[in-house]
C-alpha positions as CSV (number, residue, x, y, z in Angstrom):
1,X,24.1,-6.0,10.3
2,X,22.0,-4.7,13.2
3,X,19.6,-6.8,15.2
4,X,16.2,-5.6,16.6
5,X,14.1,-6.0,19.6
6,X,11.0,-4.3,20.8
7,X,8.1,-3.6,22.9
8,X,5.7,-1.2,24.4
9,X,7.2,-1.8,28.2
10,X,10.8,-1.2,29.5
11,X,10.8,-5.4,29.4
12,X,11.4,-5.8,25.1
13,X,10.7,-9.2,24.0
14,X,12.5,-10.2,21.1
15,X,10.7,-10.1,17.5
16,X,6.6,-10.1,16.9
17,X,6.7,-13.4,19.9
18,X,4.7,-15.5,17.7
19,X,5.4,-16.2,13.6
20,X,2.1,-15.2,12.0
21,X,0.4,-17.4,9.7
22,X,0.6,-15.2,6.6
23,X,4.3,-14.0,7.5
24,X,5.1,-17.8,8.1
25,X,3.7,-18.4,4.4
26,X,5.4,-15.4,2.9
27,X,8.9,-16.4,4.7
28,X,8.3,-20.0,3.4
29,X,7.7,-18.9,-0.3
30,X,11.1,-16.7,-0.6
31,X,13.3,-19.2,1.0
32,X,11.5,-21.7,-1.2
33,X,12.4,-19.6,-4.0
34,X,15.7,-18.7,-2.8
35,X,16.5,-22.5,-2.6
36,X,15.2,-23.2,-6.4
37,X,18.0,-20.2,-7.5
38,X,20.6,-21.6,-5.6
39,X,19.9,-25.6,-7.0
40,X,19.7,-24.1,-10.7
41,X,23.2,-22.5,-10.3
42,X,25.4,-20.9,-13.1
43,X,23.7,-20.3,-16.1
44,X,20.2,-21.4,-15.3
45,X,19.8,-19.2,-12.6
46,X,20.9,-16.2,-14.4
47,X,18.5,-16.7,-16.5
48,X,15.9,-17.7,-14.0
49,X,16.5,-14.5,-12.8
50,X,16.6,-12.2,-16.4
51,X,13.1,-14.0,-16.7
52,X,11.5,-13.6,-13.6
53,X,13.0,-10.5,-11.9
54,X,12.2,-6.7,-13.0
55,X,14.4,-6.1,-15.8
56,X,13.0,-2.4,-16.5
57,X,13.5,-2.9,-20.6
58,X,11.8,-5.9,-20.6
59,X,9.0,-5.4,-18.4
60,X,7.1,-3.2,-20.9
61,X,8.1,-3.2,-24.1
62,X,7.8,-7.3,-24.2
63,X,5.0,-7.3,-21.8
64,X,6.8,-9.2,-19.4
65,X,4.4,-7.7,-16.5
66,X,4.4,-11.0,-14.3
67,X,8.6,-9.4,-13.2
68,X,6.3,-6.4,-11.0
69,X,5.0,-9.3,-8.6
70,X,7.9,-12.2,-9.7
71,X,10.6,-10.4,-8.7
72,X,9.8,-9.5,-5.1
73,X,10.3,-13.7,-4.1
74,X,14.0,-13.6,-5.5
75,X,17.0,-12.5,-4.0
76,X,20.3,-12.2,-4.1
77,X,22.3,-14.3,-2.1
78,X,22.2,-14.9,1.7
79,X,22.4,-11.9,3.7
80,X,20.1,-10.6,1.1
81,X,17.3,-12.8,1.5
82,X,18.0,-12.8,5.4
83,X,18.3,-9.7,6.6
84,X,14.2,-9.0,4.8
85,X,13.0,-12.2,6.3
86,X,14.2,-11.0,9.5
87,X,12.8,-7.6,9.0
88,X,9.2,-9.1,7.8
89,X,9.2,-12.0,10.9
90,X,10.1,-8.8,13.4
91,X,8.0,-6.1,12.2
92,X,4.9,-8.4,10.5
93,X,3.2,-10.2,13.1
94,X,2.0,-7.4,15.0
95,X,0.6,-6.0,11.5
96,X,-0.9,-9.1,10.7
97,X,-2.6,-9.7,14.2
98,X,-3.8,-6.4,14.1
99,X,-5.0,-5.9,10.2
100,X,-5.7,-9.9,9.6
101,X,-4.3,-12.2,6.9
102,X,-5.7,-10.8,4.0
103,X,-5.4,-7.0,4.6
104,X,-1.8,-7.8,5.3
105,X,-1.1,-9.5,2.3
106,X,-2.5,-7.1,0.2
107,X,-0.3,-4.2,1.6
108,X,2.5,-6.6,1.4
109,X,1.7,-7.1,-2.1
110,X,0.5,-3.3,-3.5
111,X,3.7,-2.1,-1.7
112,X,6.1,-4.6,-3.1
113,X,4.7,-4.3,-7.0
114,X,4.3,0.0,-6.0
115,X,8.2,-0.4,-5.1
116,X,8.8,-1.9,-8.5
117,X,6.7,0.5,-10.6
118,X,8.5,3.2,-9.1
119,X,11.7,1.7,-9.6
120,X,11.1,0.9,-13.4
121,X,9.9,4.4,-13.9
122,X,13.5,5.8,-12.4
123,X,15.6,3.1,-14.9
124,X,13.4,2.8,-18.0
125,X,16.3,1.9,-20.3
126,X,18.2,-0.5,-17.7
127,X,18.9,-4.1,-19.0
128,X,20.0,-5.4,-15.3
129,X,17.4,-7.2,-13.3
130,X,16.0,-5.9,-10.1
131,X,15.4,-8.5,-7.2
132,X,14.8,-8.5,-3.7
133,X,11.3,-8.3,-1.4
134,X,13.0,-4.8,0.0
135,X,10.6,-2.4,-1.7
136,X,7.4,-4.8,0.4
137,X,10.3,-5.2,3.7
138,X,10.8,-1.3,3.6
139,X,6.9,-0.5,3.2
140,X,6.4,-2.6,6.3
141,X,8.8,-0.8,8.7
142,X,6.5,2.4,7.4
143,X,3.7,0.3,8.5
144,X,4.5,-0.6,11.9
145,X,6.2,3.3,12.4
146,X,2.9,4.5,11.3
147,X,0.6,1.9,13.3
148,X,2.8,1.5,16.6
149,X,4.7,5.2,16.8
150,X,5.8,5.4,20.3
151,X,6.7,1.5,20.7
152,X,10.0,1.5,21.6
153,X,12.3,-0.5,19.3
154,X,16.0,-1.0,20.6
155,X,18.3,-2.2,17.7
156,X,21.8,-4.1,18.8
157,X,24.7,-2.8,16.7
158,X,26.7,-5.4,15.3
159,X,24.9,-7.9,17.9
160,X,26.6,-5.9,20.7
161,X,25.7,-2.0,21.2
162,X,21.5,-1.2,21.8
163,X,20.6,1.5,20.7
164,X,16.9,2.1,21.6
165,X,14.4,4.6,19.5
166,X,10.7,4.8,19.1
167,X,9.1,3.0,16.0
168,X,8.0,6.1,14.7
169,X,12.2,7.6,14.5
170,X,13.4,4.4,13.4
171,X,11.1,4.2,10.0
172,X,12.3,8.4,9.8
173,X,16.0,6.7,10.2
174,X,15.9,4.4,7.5
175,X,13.9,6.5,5.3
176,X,17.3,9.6,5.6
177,X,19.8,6.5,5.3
178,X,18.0,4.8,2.2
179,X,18.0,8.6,0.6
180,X,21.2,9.5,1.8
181,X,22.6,6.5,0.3
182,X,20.5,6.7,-2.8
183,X,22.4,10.2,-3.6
184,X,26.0,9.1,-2.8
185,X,28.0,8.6,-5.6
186,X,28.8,4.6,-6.3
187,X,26.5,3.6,-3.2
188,X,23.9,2.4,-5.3
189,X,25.6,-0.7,-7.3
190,X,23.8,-3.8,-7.0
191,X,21.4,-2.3,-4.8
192,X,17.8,-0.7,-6.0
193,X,17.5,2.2,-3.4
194,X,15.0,4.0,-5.2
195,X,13.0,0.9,-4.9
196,X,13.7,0.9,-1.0
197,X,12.0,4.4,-0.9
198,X,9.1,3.5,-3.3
199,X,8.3,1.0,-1.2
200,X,8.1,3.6,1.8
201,X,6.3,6.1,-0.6
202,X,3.4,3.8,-1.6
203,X,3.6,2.5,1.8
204,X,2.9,5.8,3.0
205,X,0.5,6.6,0.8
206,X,-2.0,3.8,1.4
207,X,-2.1,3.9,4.7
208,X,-3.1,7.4,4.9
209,X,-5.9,6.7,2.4
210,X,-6.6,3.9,5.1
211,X,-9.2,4.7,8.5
212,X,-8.3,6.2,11.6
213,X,-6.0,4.6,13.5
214,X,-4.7,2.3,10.6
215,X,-6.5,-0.9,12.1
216,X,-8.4,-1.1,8.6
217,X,-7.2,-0.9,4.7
218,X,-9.4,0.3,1.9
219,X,-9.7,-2.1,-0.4
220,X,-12.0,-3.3,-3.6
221,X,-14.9,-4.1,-1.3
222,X,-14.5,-0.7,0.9
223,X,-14.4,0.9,-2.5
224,X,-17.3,-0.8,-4.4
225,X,-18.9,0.0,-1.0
226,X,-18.6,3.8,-1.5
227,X,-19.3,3.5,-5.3
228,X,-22.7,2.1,-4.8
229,X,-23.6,5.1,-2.0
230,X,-22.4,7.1,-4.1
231,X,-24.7,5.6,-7.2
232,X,-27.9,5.6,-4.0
233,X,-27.7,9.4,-3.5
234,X,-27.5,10.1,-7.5
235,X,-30.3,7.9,-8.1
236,X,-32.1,9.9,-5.0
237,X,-31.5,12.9,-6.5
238,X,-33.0,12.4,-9.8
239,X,-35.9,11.0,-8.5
240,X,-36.4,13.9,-6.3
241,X,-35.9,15.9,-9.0
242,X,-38.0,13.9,-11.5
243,X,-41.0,14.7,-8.6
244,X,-40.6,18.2,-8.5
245,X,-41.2,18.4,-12.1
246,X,-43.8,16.4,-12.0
247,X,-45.2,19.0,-9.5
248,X,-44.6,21.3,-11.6
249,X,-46.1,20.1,-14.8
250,X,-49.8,19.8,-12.5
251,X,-49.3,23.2,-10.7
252,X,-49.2,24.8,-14.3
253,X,-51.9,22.4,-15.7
254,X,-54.4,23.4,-12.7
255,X,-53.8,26.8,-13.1
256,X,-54.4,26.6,-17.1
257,X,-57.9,24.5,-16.2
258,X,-58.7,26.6,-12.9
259,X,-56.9,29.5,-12.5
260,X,-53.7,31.3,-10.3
261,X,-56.3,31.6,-7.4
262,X,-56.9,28.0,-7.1
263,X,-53.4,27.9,-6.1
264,X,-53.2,26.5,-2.3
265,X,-50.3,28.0,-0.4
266,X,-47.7,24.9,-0.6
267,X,-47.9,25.1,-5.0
268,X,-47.8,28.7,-4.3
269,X,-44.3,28.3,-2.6
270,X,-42.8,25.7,-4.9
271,X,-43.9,27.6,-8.6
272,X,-41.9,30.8,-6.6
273,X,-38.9,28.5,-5.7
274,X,-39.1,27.4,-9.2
275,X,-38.9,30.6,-11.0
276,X,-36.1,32.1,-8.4
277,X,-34.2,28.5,-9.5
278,X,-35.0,29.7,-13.5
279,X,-33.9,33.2,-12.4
């Protein structure tokens, strides 16, 4: 399994330098997780994990929907749960320190259940259970290609070759192995590489919805915040538009009580915008 380093100068330091609050917190809860499978053992965690990980023909039709978020804090075995707690302590801090605590959870989160919605929609009918925080792991490495592009990130090849890339070509290199090894026959077995890519997908997505420079996520306040401009300018509207009726309604009274000629030059102008608007 490779190892990674980074940083933006010819000196890399090793990993994000400092373990993040959130990331700490996320790390803590898979391991703590992990821990509970491996004291149930045999029988109990088998089903432990039919119950809480994304079996796709459960998920729906018995309205098991807890499995999209569940399943992302179970895993596998040991180089399983490993290698995406390295991934997340390397690649979230910097994310975290940049977007915050709560931003970063969030995308952790949308991407993780995105990764599983995707995946259930590619195995509908499949009775085996999906686990594994990949689909959130994968949509993090999109993150931090999309949010540090030309940071150099050197990766040490079995512990022993580097092999140094920019951020940006390493996300582009994981994206063409997941899909490579997504279409080779046999590759796939006990691993869920569609919801690898999901994960990148809906990463992708939401960060290009995001602001310039990906330093800030929409979320349900940005939106609500747009929703009520939005509702402001209609309401401006229709009172403008209310006014000009009323303006309207008088120009024609006066001209019933007094005549066309008592007409001064601005009701003039707005009864002939009117009737080019009629027109």
């Amino acid at each position: 399994m490779p190892s990674y380093y980074y940083g933006d100068r010819p000196q890399m330091r090793f990993g994000g330098g400092v373990l993040t609050p959130m990331v700490k917190r996320l790390i803590i809860a898979n391991v703590a997780v992990f821990v509970f499978q491996l004291m149930l053992g045999g029988t109990a965690s088998r089903r432990f994990i039919e119950l809480f990980g994304l079996v796709p023909v459960f998920a729906v039709r018995k309205l098991m929907f807890w499995q999209f978020f569940t399943y992302m804090f179970l895993h596998g075995g040991f180089w399983h749960i490993l290698f995406n707690m390295f991934v997340l302590w390397m690649f979230g801090g910097d994310l975290e320190r940049k977007w915050g605590e709560k931003q970063f959870l969030r995308y952790y989160l949308i991407t993780g259940i995105g990764a599983g919605f995707i995946y259930y929609l590619s195995a509908l009918n499949s009775s085996i259970p999906t686990i594994g925080a990949s689909g959130a792991i994968f949509g993090i490495l999109v993150a931090f290609g999309m949010t540090f592009p030309e940071r150099i990130v050197t990766l040490l090849i079995f512990f022993v070759f580097p092999v140094s890339m920019k951020a940006k070509h390493l996300v582009m290199l994981f994206a063409a192995l997941e899909f490579f090894l997504y279409l080779s026959p046999g590759s796939t077995v006990g691993v869920a590489r569609f919801a690898h890519l999901g994960g990148m997908l809906v990463g992708y997505l939401y960060l290009k919805t995001g602001r310039r420079g990906y330093g800030e996520l929409p979320g349900l306040s940005d939106l609500s915040f747009r929703i009520s401009q939005w509702r402001i300018r209609q309401r401006a509207k229709q009172r403008e538009a209310r006014e000009k009726e009323e303006d309207i309604d008088a120009i024609l009274d006066k001209i019933s009580r007094r005549g066309v000629g008592s007409l001064t030059l601005r009701e003039r102008r707005t009864l002939q915008r009117k009737s080019k608007k009629q027109d």
